[in-house]
C-alpha positions in Angstrom: 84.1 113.4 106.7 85.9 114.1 103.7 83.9 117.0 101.6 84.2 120.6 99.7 84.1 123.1 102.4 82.8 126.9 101.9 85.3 129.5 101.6 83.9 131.0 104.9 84.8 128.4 107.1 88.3 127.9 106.4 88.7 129.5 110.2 87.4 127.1 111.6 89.5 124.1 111.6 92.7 126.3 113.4 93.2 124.3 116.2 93.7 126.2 119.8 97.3 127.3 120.8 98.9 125.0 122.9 102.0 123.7 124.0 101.2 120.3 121.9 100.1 121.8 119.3 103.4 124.2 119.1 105.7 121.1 119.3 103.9 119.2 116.7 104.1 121.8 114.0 107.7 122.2 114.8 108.8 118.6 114.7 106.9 118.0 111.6 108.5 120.9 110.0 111.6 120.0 111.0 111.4 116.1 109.4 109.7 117.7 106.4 112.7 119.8 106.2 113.9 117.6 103.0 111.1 115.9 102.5 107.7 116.3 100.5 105.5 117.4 103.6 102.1 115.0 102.6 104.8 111.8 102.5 105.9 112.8 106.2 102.2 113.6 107.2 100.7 110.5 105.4 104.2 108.1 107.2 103.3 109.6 110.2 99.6 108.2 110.5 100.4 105.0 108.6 102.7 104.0 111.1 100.9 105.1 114.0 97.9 103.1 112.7 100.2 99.9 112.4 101.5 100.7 116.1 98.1 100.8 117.5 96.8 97.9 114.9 99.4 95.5 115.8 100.0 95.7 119.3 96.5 93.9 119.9 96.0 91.9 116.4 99.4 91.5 114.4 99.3 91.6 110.8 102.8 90.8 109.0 102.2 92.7 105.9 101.6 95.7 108.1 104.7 95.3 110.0 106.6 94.8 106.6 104.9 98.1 105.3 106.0 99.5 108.9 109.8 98.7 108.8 109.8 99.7 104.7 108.4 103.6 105.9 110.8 103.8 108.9 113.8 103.0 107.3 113.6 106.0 104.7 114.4 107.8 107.5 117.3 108.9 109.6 118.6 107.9 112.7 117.8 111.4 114.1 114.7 111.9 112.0 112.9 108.3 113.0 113.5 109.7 116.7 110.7 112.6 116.2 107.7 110.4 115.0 107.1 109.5 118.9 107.2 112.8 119.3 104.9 113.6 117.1 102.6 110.8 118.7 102.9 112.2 122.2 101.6 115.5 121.1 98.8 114.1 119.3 97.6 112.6 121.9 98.2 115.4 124.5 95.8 117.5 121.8 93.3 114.6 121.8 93.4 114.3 125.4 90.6 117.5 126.4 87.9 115.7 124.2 86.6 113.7 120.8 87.5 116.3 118.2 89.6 115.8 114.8 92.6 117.0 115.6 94.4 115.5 112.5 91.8 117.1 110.4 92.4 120.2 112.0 96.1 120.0 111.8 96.1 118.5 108.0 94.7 122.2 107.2 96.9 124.4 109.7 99.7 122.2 107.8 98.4 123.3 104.3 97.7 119.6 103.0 94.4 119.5 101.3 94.3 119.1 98.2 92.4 122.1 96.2 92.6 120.1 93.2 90.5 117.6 94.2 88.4 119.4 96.9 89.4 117.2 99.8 89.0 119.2 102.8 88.4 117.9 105.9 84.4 119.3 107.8 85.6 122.2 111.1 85.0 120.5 114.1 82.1 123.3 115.1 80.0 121.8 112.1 80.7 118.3 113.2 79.3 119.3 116.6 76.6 120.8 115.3 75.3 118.1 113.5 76.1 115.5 116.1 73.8 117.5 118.4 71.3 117.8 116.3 70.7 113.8 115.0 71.1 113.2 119.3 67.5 113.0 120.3 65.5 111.9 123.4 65.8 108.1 122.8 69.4 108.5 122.5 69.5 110.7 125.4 68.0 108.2 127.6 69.4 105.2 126.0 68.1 102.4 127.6 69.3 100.0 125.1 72.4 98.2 125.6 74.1 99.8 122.7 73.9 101.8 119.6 75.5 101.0 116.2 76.9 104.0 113.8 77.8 103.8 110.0 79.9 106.8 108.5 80.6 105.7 104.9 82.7 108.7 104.1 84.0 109.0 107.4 87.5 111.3 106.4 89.6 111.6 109.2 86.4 110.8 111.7 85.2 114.0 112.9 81.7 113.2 112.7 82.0 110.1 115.0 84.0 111.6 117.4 81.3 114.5 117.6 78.8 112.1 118.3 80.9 110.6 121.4 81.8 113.6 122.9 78.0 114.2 122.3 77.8 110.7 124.3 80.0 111.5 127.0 78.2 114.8 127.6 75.3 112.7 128.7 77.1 110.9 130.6 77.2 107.6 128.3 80.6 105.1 127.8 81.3 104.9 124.2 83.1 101.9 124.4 80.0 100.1 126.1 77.7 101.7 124.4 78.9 102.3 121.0 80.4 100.3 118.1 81.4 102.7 114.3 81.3 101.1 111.2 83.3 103.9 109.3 84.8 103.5 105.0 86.3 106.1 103.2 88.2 105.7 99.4 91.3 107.7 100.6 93.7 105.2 102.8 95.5 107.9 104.6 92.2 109.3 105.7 90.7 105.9 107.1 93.7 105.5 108.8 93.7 109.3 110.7 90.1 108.6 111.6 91.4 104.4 112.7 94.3 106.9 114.8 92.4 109.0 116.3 89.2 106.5 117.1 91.7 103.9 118.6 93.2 106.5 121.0 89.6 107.5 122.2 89.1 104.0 123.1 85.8 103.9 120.6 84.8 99.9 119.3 84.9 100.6 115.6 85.8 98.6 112.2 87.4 101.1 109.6 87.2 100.5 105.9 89.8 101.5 103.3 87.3 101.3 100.3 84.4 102.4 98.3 81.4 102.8 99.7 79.4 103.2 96.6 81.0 100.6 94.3 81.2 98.2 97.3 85.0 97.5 96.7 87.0 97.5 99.8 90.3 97.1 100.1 91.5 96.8 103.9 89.6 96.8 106.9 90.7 97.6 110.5 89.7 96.8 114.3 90.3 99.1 116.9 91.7 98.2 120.4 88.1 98.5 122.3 86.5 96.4 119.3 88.8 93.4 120.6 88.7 94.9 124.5 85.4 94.8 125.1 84.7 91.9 123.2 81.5 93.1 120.3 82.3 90.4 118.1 80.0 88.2 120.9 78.2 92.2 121.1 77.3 92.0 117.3 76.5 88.4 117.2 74.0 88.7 120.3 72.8 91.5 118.5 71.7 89.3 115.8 70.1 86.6 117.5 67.9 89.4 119.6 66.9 91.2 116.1 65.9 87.7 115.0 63.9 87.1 117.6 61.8 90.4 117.3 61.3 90.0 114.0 59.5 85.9 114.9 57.5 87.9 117.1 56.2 90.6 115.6 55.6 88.4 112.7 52.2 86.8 111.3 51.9 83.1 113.6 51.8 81.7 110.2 54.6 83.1 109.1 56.9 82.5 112.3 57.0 78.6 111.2 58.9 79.8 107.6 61.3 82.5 109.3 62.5 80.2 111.9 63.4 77.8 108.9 65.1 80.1 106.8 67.2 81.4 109.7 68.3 78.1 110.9 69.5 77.5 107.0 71.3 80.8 107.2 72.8 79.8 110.6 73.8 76.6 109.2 75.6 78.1 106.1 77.4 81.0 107.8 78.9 80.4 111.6 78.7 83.9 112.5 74.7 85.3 111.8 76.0 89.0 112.1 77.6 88.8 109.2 75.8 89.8 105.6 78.7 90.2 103.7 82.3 88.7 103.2 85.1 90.4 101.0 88.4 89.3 100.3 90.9 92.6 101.2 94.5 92.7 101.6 94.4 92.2 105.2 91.9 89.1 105.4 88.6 88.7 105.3 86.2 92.3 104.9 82.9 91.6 107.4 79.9 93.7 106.4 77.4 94.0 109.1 
C-alpha cells in the first residue's frame, strides 16, 4: 500500500543483507549507470510482469510494449534484467514480504514530492495480524476473498498470506486478491511479486475512487487453480443463502429477478464490466 510514511519508520523498509540482495543492487546500478534509475527500475518490473503475464494468457500489446522496453537496451545491458529476476526471487523465496517495496526505498525511488512511499513490511505484519481472527484461523469455509484498493506494491496482501501460511492455510486454495492502485508501475510490482508467491489475484491499473480502470491483470494461480468456476460457484451459493434466509414470500420474486440477471449476463459473478486497454475489466 501506497501511502505517506512517518519520518521514524524510514528504517524499517531496509531489507536484510544477503547475497541476493547484494547482487541486485549492484546489477541495477550497473544498468542505471547511464540511465535515469526509476526508467530502469520501472523497465525492470514491466517486463517482468509481461514475462509472468504472458507465459499463461498472451496479450500482443504487452509483448509489443515488451520488445519496445528491451530494445533500448544493450546487448550487454538486456543480459542483466534475468539477473535481476533471479535475485528477486531468491529474496522472495524465505516468505510473503514486499521486497520491491523494500528495495524501491534502499534504491532512493520514492517520490518526496508526491509522498509515495511504500508501508515497512513490520507495519504490514502488524496489521495483517491483527484483522486475522478466530474464524479466519479456523477457516472452515472453502475460501476467503480479499480487496486492497490501494494495494502499492502488495505488502499488505502478502502479509496476510504469510499470516495464512503461518496457520497452516494454502493461499492459492484458499485465497483469491482483488487488488487496484492509480500508479501502473506499482500494480505491476505488487502483479510481480503476487504471481511469484503463486497467490489467485486480479490486479487493477486504475482508480479506485473514480471507478476508471485502465488495465487489469490475472495471475498464474488465478488461471491454475481455476476460480473463474471458484467465483462463479461462489455466486450461485451466495444466491442461494440469500432465497433462504429470505421472507417465503419473498423467495418467489428473488428467484425471478436472478433468473433475469442470469439470463442477461452469462457469468452471475460478475457486477461490473469495463472496457480497459487489455480487454474487458470484471468487477466482482
Amino acid at each position: 500500500m501506497t501511502s505517506i510514511a512517518p519520518p521514524n519508520l524510514g528504517g524499517l523498509m531496509a531489507l536484510p543483507n544477503s547475497p541476493e540482495k547484494a547482487e541486485f543492487i549492484k546489477t541495477f546500478n550497473a544498468i542505471a549507470r547511464h540511465k535515469h534509475r526509476y526508467s530502469v527500475f520501472s523497465d525492470f518490473v514491466i517486463m517482468s510482469a509481461i514475462s509472468l503475464h504472458n507465459a499463461v494468457n498472451k496479450i500482443d500489446s504487452l509483448e509489443k510494449e515488451y520488445l519496445e522496453i528491451i530494445n533500448q537496451y544493450s546487448e550487454a545491458e538486456k543480459k542483466e534484467f534475468p539477473k535481476l529476476f533471479a535475485c528477486l526471487v531468491g529474496l522472495l523465496e524465505p516468505k510473503p514480504v514486499d521486497v520491491l517495496g523494500a528495495l524501491y526505498m534502499e534504491l532512493e525511488l520514492g517520490n518526496k514530492n508526491t509522498g509515495q512511499f511504500f508501508t515497512p513490511s513490520p507495519i504490514s505484519e502488524m496489521m495483517a495480524q491483527i484483522n486475522y481472527d478466530t474464524e479466519l484461523q479456523e477457516l472452515d469455509k472453502p475460501f476467503v476473498t480479499l480487496s486492497e484498493p490501494a494495494c502499492g506494491a502488495g505488502g499488505m496482501v502478502l502479509a496476510f498470506a504469510n499470516v495464512m501460511i503461518s496457520y497452516k492455510h494454502n493461499p492459492a486454495e484458499k485465497l483469491w486478491v482483488q487488488c487496484i492502485d492509480i500508479d501502473r508501475v506499482a500494480a505491476l510490482m505488487c502483479y510481480l511479486q503476487l504471481s511469484l508467491w503463486n497467490i489467485p489475484a486480479q490486479v487493477i491499473v486504475g482508480n479506485t475512487l473514480s471507478l476508471e480502470f485502465r488495465e487489469q491483470y490475472f495471475t498464474p494461480a488465478h488461471y491454475v487453480y481455476g476460480w473463474d468456476t471458484k467465483l462463479r460457484w461462489k455466486k450461485v451459493m451466495d444466491y442461494a443463502v440469500t432465497i433462504e434466509k429470505a421472507p417465503l414470500k419473498k423467495q418467489s420474486a428473488l428467484k425471478k429477478d436472478e433468473d433475469n440477471k442470469l439470463k442477461e449476463n452469462t457469468k452471475p459473478q460478475v457486477k461490473r464490466r469495463i472496457s480497459t486497454d487489455v480487454g474487458q475489466l470484471d468487477m466482482f
